[in-house]
C-alpha positions in Angstrom: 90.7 111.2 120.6 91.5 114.6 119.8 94.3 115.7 119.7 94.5 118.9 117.7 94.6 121.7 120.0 97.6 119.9 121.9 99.0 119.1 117.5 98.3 122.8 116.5 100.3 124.4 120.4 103.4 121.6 118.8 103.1 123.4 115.6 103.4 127.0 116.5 106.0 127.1 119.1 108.0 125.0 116.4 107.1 127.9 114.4 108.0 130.7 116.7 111.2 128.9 117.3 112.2 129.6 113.3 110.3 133.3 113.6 107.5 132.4 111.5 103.9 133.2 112.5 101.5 130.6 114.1 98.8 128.9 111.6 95.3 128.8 112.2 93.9 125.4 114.0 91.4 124.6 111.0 94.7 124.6 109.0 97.3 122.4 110.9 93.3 120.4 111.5 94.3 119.7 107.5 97.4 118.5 107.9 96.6 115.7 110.2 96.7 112.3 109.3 100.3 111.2 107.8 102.7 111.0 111.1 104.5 114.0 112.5 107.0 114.5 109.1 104.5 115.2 107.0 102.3 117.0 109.6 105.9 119.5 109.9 106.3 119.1 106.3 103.1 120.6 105.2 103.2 122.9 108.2 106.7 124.7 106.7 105.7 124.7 103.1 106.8 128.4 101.5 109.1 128.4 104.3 113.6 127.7 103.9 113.2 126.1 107.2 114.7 122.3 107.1 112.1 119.5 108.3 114.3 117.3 109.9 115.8 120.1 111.9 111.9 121.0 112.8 111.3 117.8 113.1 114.0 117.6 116.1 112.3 121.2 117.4 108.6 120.2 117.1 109.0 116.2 118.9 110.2 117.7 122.1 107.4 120.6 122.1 104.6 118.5 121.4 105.9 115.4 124.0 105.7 118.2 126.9 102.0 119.7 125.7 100.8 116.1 124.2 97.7 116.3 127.3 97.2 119.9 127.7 93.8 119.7 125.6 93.7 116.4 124.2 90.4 114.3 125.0 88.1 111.5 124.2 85.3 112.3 122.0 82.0 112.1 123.9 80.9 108.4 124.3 84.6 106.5 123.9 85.3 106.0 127.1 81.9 104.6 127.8 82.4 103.0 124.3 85.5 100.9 124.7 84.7 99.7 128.2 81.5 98.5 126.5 83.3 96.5 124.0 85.6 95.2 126.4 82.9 93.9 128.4 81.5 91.8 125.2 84.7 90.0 124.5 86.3 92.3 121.8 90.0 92.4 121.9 91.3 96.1 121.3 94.4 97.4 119.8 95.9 100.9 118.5 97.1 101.9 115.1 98.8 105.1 115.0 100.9 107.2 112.9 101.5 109.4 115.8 104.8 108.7 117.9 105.0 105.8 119.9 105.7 108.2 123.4 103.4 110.5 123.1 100.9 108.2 122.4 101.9 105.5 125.0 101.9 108.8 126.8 98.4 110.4 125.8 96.6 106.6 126.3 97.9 106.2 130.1 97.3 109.8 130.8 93.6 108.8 129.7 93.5 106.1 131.6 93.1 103.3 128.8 96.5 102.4 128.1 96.2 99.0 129.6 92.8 98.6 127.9 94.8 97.4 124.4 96.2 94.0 123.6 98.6 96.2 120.9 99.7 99.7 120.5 101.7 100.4 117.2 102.9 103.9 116.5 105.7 105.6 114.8 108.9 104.5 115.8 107.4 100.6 116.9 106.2 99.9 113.3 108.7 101.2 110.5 105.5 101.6 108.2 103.0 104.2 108.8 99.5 103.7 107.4 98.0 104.2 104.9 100.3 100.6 104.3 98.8 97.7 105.8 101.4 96.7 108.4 100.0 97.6 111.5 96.3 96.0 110.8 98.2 93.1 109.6 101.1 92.9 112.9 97.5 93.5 115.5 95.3 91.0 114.1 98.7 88.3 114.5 98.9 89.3 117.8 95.2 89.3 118.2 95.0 85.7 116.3 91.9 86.8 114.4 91.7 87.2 110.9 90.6 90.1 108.2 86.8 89.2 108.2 86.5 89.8 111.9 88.5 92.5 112.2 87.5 96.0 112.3 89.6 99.0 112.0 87.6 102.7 113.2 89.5 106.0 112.2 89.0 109.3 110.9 90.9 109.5 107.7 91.5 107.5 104.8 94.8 106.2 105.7 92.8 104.5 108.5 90.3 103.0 105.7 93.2 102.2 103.1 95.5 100.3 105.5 92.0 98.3 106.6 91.1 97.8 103.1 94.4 96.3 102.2 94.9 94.2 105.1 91.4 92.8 103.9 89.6 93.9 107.2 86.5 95.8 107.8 86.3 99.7 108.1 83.9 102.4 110.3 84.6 105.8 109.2 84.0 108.6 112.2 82.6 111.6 110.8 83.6 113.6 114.2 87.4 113.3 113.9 89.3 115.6 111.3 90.3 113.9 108.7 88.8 112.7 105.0 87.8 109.5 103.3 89.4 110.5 100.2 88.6 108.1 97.6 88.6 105.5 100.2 84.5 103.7 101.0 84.6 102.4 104.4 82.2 99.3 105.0 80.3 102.2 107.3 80.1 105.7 108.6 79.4 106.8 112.0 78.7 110.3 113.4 78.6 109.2 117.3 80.9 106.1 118.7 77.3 105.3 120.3 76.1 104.6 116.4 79.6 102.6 116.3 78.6 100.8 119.4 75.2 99.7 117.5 76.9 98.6 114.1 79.6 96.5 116.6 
């Protein structure tokens, strides 16, 4: 999904709320990827202001605009209802909190689509760690070679590489590989679809 517009609204009215001046999309864009601290943490630096005092600003503000922009990429929809109709079992792995996702996901109508959504605040370790790959494919009762994790950054390839499961890189989301080398790389979740 993306979710930036809805991120970048979070991160401005956090920052009007300590008088600082909003920051460009492309650069809270760069921020994303390491759960909401270190999206306020990176989103302050230069400032005095305290991050866990933002933090207790931005959760509210972003909970109340979390679905004023945010979206499926082109194709997911279509996508996961494809891959639910072959038999494969679906789960989320976010670093995003656990209500606004549960919150995005329903308000997209796929919620109930997942067997498993871990997020910040229902797993204690974010990824790039392996724990969520590793807690989803218990619950799943499948194991690392038929497992498949898709994201857009490398803490998405890192937690798959180190849970021993496969990784698709999607070029569309906003995020980097780093030094990360995902099993494959997708520019539409049709290509996905084909790989699958």
């Amino acid at each position: 999904m993306d979710s930036c517009a809805d991120l970048a609204t979070a991160v401005n009215l956090m920052r009007a709320h300590f008088g600082l001046p909003a920051l460009a999309m492309e650069a809270i864009r760069g921020y994303v990827g390491n759960g909401v601290k270190m999206l306020v943490t990176r989103a302050l630096r230069g400032t005095n202001v305290d991050v866990d005092e933002a933090l207790q600003v931005q959760m509210p503000i972003y909970r109340a605009h979390a679905v004023d922009k945010t979206a499926l990429y082109p194709g997911v929809y279509e996508g996961l209802r494809g891959l639910r109709e072959r038999g494969y079992i679906l789960a989320v792995a976010t670093n995003k909190p656990a209500e606004s996702c549960d919150l995005i996901l329903t308000h997209l109508g796929i919620f109930d689509w997942f067997i498993a959504v871990l997020a910040a605040g229902r797993c204690p370790v974010l990824k790039p760690a392996p724990d969520m790959i590793n807690s989803i494919m218990e619950t799943a009762g499948v194991t690392p070679g038929n497992t498949w994790v898709v994201g857009d950054n490398y803490t998405d390839l890192e937690a798959a590489r180190r849970a021993g499961a496969k990784s698709i890189f999607v070029t569309y989301g906003y995020g980097a590989t780093g030094d990360e080398i995902p099993t494959y790389r997708c520019d539409t979740f049709e290509s996905l679809m084909r790989i699958l």
